[in-house]
TORPA-452260 format. One record per residue (C-alpha): residue number from 1; residue in three letters; x, y, z. Coordinates in pm, whole numbers. Layout:
// residues N
+-----+------+--------+--------+--------+
| seq | type |     c1 |     c2 |     c3 |
+-----+------+--------+--------+--------+
| NUM |  ALA |      X |      Y |      Z |
...
+-----+------+--------+--------+--------+
***
This chain:
// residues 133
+-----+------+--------+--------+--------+
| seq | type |     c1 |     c2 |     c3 |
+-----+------+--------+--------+--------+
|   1 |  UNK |      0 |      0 |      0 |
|   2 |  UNK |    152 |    345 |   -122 |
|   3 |  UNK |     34 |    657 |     97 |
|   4 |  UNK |     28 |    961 |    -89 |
|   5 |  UNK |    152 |   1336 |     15 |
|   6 |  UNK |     73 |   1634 |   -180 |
|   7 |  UNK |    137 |   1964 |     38 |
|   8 |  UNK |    185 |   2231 |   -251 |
|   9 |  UNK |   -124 |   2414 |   -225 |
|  10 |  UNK |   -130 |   2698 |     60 |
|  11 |  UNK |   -522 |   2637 |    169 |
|  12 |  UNK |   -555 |   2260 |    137 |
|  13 |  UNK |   -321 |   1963 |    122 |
|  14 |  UNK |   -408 |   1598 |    -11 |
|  15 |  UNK |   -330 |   1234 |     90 |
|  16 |  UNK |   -449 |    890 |    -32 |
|  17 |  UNK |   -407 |    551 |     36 |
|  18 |  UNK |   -330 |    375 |   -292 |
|  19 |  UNK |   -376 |     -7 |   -287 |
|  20 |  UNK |   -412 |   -212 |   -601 |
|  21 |  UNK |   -712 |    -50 |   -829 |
|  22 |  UNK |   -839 |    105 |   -483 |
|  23 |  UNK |   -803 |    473 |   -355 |
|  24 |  UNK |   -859 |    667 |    -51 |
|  25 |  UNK |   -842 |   1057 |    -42 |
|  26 |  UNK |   -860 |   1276 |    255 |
|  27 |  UNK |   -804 |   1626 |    131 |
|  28 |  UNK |   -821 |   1863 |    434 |
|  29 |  UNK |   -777 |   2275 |    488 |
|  30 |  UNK |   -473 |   2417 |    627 |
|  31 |  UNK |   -406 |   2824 |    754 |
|  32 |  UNK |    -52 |   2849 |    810 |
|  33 |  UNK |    -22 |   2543 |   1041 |
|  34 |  UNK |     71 |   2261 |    821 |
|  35 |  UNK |    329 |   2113 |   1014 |
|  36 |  UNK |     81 |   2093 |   1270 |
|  37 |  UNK |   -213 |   1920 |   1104 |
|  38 |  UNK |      7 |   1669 |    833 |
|  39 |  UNK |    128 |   1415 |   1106 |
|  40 |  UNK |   -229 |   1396 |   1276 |
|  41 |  UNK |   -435 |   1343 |    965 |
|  42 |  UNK |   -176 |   1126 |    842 |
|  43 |  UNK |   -276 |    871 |   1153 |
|  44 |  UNK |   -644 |   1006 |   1083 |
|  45 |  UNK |   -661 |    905 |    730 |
|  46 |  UNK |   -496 |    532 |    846 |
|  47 |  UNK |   -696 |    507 |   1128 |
|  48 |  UNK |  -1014 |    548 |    944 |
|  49 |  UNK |   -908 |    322 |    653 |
|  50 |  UNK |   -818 |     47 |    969 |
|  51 |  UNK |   -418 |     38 |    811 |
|  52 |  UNK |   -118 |     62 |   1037 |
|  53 |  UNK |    215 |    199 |    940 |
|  54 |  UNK |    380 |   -123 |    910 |
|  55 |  UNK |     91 |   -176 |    641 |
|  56 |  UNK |    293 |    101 |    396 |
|  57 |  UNK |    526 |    -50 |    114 |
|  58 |  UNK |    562 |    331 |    -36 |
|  59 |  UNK |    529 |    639 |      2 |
|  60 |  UNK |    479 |    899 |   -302 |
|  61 |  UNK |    582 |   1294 |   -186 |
|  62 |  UNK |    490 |   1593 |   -451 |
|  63 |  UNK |    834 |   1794 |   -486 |
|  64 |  UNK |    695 |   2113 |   -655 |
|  65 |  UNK |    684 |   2370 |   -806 |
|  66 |  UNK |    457 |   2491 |   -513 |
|  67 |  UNK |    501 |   2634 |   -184 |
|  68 |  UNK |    846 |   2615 |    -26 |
|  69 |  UNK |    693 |   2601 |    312 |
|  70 |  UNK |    434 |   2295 |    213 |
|  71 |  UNK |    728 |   2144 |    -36 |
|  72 |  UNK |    981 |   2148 |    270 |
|  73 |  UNK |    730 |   2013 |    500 |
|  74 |  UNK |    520 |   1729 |    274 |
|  75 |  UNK |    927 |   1581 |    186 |
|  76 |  UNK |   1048 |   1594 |    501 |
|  77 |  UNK |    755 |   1433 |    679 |
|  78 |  UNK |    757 |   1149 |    402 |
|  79 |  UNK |   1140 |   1134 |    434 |
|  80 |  UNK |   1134 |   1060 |    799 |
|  81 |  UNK |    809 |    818 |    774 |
|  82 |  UNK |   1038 |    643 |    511 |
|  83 |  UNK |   1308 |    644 |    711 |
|  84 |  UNK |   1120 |    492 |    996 |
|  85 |  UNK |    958 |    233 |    820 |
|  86 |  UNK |   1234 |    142 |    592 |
|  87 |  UNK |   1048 |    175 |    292 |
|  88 |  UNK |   1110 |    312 |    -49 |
|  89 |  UNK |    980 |    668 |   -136 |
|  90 |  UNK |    932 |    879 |   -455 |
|  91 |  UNK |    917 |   1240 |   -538 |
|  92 |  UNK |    635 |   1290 |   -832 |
|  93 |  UNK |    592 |   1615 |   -980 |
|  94 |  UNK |    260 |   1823 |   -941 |
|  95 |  UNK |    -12 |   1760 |  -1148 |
|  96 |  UNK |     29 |   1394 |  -1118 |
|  97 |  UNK |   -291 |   1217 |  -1030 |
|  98 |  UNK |   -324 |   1045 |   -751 |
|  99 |  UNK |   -498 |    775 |   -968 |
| 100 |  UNK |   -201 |    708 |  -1185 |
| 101 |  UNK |    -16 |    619 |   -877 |
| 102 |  UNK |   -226 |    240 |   -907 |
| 103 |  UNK |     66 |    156 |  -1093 |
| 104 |  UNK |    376 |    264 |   -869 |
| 105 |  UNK |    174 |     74 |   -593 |
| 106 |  UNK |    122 |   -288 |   -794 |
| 107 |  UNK |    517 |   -255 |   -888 |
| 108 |  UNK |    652 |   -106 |   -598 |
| 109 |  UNK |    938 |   -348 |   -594 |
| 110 |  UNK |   1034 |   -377 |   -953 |
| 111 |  UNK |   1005 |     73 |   -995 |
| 112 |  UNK |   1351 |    221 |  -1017 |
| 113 |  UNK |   1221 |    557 |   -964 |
| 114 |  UNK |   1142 |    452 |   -590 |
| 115 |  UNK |   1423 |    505 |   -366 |
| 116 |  UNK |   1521 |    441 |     30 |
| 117 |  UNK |   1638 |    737 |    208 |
| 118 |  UNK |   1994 |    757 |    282 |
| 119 |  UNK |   2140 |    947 |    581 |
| 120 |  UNK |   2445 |    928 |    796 |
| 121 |  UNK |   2228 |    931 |   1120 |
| 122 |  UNK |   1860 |    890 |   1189 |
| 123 |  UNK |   1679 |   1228 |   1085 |
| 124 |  UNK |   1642 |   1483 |   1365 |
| 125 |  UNK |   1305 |   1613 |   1413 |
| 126 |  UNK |   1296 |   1849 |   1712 |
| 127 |  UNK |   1109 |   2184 |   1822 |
| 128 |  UNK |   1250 |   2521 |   1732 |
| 129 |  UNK |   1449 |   2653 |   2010 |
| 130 |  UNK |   1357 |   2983 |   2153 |
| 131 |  UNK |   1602 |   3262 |   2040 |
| 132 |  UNK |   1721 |   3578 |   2288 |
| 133 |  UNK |   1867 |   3872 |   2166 |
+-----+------+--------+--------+--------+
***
C-alpha cells in the first residue's frame, strides 16, 4: 500500500491511500499550520481506513513547483516516515494524479524511480528553540 503526500497548495493539502485498483483521499484545509495538522491526519486518514504503518510498502511525496513552506514540509515528513519504516519513497511532480499512482503501488518493488532514504544518522526532528537577543 503506497500513501500519498501532496502539500503544494497553501489552503488545502491531499493524501491517499493507494492499494491495487483502490483509492482513498482525505483532502483537508490548512491556515498556516501545516506542520501541525500533516502528522495527525496522516494517523487520521490510516486510522479510518483500519491500516497501520507497518501496512505502507511506499510512500509517493509531490516535490513542486509549489510552496516552499508545504514542499519542505510534505518531503520531510515522508522522508522521515520512510526512514522509519524502511520503505522506499518517490518524489512525483505536481499535477500527477493520484490515480495514476495504481501503478507505482502494484510494482513497488520492480520501480527504479522509488528510492530508500539515505542518511548518515537517523533524521532529527525536534522543536525550534527559543532565540534571545
Amino acid at each position: 500500500m503506497l500513501l500519498f503526500i501532496n502539500t503544494l497548495d497553501s489552503s488545502k493539502t491531499e493524501l491517499g491511500l493507494v492499494r491495487e485498483e483502490k483509492i482513498d483521499k482525505l483532502i483537508f484545509g490548512i491556515n498556516r499550520n501545516l506542520s501541525e495538522k500533516l502528522l495527525p491526519q496522516i494517523k487520521k486518514l490510516l486510522k479510518t481506513r483500519r491500516v497501520k504503518l507497518e501496512d505502507l510498502s511506499g510512500i509517493a511525496v509531490v516535490q513542486g513547483p509549489g510552496s516552499f513552506m508545504g514542499i519542505r514540509t510534505g518531503v520531510a515528513t515522508a522522508n522521515t516516515l520512510a526512514y522509519v519504516l524502511n520503505i522506499p519513497i518517490s518524489g512525483i511532480k505536481q499535477g500527477k494524479k493520484i490515480e495514476n499512482l495504481t501503478k507505482f503501488s502494484r510494482n513497488l518493488k520492480k520501480s527504479k524511480i522509488f528510492i530508500r532514504p539515505k542518511y548518515n544518522q537517523p533524521p532529527v526532528i525536534t522543536k525550534s528553540k527559543k532565540i534571545l537577543f
